[in-house]
C-alpha positions in Angstrom: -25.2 45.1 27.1 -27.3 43.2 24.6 -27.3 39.9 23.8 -24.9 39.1 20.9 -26.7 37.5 17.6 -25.3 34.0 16.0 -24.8 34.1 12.5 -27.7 32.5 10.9 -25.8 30.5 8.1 -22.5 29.5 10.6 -25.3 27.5 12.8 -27.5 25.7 10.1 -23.8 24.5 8.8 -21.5 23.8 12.3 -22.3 21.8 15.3 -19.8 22.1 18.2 -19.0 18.7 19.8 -19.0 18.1 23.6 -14.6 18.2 22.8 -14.7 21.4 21.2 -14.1 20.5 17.7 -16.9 21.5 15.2 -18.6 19.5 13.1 -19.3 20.0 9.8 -20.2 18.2 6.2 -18.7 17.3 3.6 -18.3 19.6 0.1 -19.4 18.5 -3.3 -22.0 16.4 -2.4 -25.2 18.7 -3.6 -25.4 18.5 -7.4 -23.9 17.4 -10.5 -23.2 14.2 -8.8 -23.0 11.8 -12.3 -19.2 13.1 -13.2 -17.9 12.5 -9.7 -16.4 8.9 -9.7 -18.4 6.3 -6.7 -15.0 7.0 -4.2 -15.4 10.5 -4.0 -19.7 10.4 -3.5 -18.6 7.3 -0.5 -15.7 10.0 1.1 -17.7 13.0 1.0 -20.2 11.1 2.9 -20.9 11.9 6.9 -19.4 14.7 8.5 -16.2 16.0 8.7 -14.4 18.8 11.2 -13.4 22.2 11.1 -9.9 22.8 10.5 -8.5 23.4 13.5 -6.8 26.7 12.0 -10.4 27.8 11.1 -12.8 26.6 14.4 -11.7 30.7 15.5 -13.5 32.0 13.0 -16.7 29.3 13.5 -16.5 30.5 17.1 -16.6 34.0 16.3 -19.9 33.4 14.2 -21.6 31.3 17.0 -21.1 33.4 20.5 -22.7 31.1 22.2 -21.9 27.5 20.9 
């Protein structure tokens, strides 16, 4: 049986933590940043995790995370 490939784009955006959960940024934080009020730039800073009704489909992307 061959070895099963990751998804290239699921593992440049997830991490899986050492608990399981999987770690991921935060959206609307790449461009057209001047009509976002300062709170929402501070929130979407740092990371953020998967929904936990979504981490089955990260997991399915990353076989061996």
């Amino acid at each position: 049986m061959p070895k099963m490939k990751t998804r290239r784009c699921a593992a440049k955006r997830f991490k899986v933590r050492s608990s399981g959960t999987v770690k991921c940024k935060h959206a609307k934080r790449r461009h057209l940043l001047e009509h976002k009020t300062r709170k929402m730039k501070r929130q979407a800073r740092g990371s953020d995790s998967v929904d936990p009704r979504d981490v089955h489909r990260v997991y399915g992307q990353l076989p061996y995370a």
